[in-house]
C-alpha positions as CSV (number, residue, x, y, z in Angstrom):
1,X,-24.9,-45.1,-21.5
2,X,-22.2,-44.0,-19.2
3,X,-19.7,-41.0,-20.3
4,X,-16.6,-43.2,-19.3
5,X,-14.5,-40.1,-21.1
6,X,-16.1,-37.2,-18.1
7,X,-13.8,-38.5,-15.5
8,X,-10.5,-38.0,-17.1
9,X,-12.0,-35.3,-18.7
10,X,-12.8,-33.3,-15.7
11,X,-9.4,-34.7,-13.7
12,X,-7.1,-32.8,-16.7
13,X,-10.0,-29.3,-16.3
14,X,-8.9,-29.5,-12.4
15,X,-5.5,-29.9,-12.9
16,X,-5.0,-27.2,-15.6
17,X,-7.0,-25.0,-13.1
18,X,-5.0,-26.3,-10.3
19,X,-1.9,-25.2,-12.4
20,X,-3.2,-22.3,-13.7
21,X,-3.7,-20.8,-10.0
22,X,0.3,-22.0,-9.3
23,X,0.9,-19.2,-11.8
24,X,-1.2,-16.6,-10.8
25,X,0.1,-17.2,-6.8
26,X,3.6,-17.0,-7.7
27,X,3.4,-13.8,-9.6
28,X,1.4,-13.0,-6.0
29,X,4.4,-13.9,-4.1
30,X,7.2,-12.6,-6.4
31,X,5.6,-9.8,-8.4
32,X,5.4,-8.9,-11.8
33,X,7.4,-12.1,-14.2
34,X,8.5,-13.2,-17.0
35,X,8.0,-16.3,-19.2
36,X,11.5,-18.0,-18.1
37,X,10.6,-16.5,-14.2
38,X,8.0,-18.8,-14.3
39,X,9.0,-22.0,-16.0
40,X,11.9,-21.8,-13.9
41,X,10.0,-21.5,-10.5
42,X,7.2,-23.9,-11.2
43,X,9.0,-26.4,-13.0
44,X,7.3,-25.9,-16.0
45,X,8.2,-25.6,-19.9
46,X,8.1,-22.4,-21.4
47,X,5.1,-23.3,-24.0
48,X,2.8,-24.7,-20.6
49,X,3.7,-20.8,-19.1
50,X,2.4,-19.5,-22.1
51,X,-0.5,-21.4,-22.3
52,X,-1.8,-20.6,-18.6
53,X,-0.8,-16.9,-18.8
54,X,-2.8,-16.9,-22.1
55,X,-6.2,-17.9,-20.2
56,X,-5.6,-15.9,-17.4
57,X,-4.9,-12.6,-19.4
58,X,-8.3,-13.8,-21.2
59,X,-10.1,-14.0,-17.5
60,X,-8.5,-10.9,-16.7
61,X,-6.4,-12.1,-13.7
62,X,-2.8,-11.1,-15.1
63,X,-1.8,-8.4,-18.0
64,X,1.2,-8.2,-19.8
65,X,3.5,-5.3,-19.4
66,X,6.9,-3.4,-20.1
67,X,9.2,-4.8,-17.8
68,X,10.7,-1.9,-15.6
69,X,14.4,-1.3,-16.0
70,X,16.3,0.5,-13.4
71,X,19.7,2.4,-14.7
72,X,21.1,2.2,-18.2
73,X,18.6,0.1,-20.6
74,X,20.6,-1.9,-23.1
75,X,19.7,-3.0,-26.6
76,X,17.0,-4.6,-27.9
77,X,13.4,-4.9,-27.2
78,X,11.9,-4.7,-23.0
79,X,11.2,-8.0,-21.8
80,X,7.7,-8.5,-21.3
81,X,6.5,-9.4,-18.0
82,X,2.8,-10.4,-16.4
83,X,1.6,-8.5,-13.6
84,X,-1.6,-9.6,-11.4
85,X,-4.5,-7.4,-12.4
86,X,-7.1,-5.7,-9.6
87,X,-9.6,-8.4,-10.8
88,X,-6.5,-10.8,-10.4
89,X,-5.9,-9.4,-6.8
90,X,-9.5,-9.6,-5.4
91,X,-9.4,-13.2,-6.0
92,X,-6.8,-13.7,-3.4
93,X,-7.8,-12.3,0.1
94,X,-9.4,-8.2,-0.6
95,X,-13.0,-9.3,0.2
96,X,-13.5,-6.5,3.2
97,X,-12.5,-3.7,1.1
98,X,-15.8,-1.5,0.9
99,X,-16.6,-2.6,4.7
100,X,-12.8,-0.8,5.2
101,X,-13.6,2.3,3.0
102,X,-16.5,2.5,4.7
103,X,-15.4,2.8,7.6
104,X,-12.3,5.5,7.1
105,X,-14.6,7.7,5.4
106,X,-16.8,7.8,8.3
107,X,-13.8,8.5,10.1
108,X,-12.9,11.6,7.5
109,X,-16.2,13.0,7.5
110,X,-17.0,12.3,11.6
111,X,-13.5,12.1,13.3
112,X,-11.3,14.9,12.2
113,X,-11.0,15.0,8.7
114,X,-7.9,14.0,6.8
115,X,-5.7,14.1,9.8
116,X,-7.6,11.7,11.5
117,X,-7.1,8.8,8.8
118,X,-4.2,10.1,9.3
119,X,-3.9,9.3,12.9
120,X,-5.5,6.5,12.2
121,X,-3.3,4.5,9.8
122,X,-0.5,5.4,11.6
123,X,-1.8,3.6,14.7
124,X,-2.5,0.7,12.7
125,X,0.7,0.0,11.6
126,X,2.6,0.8,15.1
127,X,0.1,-1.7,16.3
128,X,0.8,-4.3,13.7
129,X,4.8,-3.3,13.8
130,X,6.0,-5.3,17.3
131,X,7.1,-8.4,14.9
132,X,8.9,-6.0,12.6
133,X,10.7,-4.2,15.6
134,X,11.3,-7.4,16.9
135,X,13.0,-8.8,14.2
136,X,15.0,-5.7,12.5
137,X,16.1,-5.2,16.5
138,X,17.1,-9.1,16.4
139,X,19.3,-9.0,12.7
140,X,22.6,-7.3,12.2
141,X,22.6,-4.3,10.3
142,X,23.8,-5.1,7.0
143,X,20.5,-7.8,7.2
144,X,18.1,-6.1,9.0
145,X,16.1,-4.9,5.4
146,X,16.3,-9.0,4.4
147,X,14.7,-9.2,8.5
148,X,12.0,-6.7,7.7
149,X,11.0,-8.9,4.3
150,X,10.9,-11.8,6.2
151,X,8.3,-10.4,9.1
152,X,6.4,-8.7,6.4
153,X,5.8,-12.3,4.9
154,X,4.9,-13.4,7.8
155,X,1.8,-11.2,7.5
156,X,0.7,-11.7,4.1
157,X,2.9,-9.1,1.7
158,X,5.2,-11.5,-0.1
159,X,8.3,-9.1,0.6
160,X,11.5,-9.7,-0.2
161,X,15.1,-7.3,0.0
162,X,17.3,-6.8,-3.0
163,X,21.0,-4.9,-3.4
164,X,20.2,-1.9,-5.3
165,X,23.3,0.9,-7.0
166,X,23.9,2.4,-3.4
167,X,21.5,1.0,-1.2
168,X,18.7,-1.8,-1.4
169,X,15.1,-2.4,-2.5
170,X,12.5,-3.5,-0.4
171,X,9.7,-5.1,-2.5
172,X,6.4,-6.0,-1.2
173,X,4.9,-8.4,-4.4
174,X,1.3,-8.1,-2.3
175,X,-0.4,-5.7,-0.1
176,X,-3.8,-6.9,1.3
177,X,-5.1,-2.8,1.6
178,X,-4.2,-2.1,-2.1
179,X,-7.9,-0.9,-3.1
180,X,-8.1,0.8,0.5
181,X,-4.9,2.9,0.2
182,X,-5.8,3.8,-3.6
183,X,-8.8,6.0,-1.9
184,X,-6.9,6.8,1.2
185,X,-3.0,7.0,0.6
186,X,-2.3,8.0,4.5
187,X,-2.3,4.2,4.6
188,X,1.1,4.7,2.5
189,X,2.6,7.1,4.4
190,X,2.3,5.9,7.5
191,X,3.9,2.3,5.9
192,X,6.8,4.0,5.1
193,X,6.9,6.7,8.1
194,X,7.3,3.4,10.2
195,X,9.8,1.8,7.9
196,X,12.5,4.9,7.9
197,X,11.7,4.9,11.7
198,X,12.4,1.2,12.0
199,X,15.4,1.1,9.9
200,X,16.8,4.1,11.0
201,X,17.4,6.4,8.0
202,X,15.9,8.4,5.4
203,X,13.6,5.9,3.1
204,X,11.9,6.5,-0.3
205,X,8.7,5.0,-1.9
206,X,9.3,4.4,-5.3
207,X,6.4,2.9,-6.1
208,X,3.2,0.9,-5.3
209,X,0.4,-1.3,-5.7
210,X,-2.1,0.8,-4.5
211,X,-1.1,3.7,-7.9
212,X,-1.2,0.5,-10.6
213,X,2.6,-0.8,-10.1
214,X,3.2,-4.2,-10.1
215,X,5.4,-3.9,-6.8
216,X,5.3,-2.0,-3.4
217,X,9.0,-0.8,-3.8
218,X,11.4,1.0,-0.9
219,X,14.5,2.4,-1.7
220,X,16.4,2.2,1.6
221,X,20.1,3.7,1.0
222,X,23.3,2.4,2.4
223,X,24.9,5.6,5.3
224,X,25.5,6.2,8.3
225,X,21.9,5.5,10.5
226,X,20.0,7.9,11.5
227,X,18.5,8.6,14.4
228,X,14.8,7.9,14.9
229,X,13.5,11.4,15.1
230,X,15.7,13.2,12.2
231,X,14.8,10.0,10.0
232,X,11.2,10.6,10.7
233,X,11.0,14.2,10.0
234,X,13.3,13.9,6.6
235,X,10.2,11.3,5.4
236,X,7.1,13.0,7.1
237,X,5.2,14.6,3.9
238,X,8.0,13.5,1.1
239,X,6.3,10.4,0.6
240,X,5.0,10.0,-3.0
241,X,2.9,7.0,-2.6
């Protein structure tokens, strides 16, 4: 006898899955979320949110955490928010990350040691960084951080730029080296070498994927510009990522 029940069965099983991944990709692209964050982007009810985030904190592709609050913190309890989890993360685009180890601790133990990983990652992202130039050189100043967000986008780290108290944040919600840079932070440092060199002025990692936060996050301060060289050496060996 046929199953004339698998058809519609399976169609709602693709759909849910097909939903369920809408979820996980925009806590990708916007970082860590809340319930409402998500209903509201996805067009969904609040109860459907909590229903997909409840089988992928089961699979292990998003956790619940503390949301971070920056200044004062008022009353009441944290908001929770649902962060993408490393197992969450390698399901996206991270499949060349041992080939990538690999090869950097070759170049530790053959090339020169720390320095030359060094060296190395700081190449990388100067070879990687025309687009960025090109667009920071391209917006005015007061949007040349939003510029930056934009071209990093373009490349795969879901970035965007927010007004911070005295200054503003840039946020990278991906970062397709995470598991790389957790073994090999020069990756880090040269990111945000580049960035104050960029931007011209002092910049300050406050946090990143690559040490189990939910966000890459810049703090780049409003003042006068600096020029390339003293913003350089301010953030050469200060960075905490």
């Amino acid at each position: 006898m046929k199953n004339v029940g698998a058809a519609p069965v399976e169609e709602l099983a693709t759909r849910e899955r097909s939903t369920r991944n809408r979820v996980a990709r925009s806590i990708l692209d916007h970082g860590p979320s809340t319930v409402a964050d998500l209903a509201e982007r996805l067009g969904l009810t609040q109860a459907a949110v909590r229903r997909h985030l409840d089988s992928l904190v089961a699979e292990n592709v998003v956790e619940a955490r503390e949301k971070r609050v920056y200044g004062n913190r008022g009353r009441g309890r944290p908001a929770k928010v649902f962060a993408l989890t490393d197992c969450g993360r390698d399901a996206f685009d991270q499949s060349y990350d041992s080939l990538a180890v690999e090869a950097l601790r070759w170049i530790e133990r053959n090339a020169g040691g720390e320095e030359a990983v060094a060296a190395f990652a700081r190449d990388r992202i100067e070879s990687q960084g025309g687009a960025y130039r090109e667009a920071v050189e391209a917006a005015e100043p007061a949007r040349r951080t939003e510029a930056l967000a934009k071209a990093l986008t373009a490349d795969g780290y879901a970035a965007t730029a927010r007004n911070a108290p005295v200054g503003e944040q840039l946020c990278q919600h991906h970062c397709p080296v995470a598991h790389v840079a957790e073994q090999y932070p020069q990756l880090c440092e040269a990111e945000t070498e580049f960035f104050s060199r960029l931007l011209g002025t002092h910049v300050q990692r406050l946090a990143t994927i690559a040490h189990g936060d939910g966000v890459c996050t810049t703090f780049i301060p409003h003042g006068t510009p600096q020029t390339t060289e003293s913003a350089s050496a301010r953030t050469a060996g200060r960075n905490p990522a």
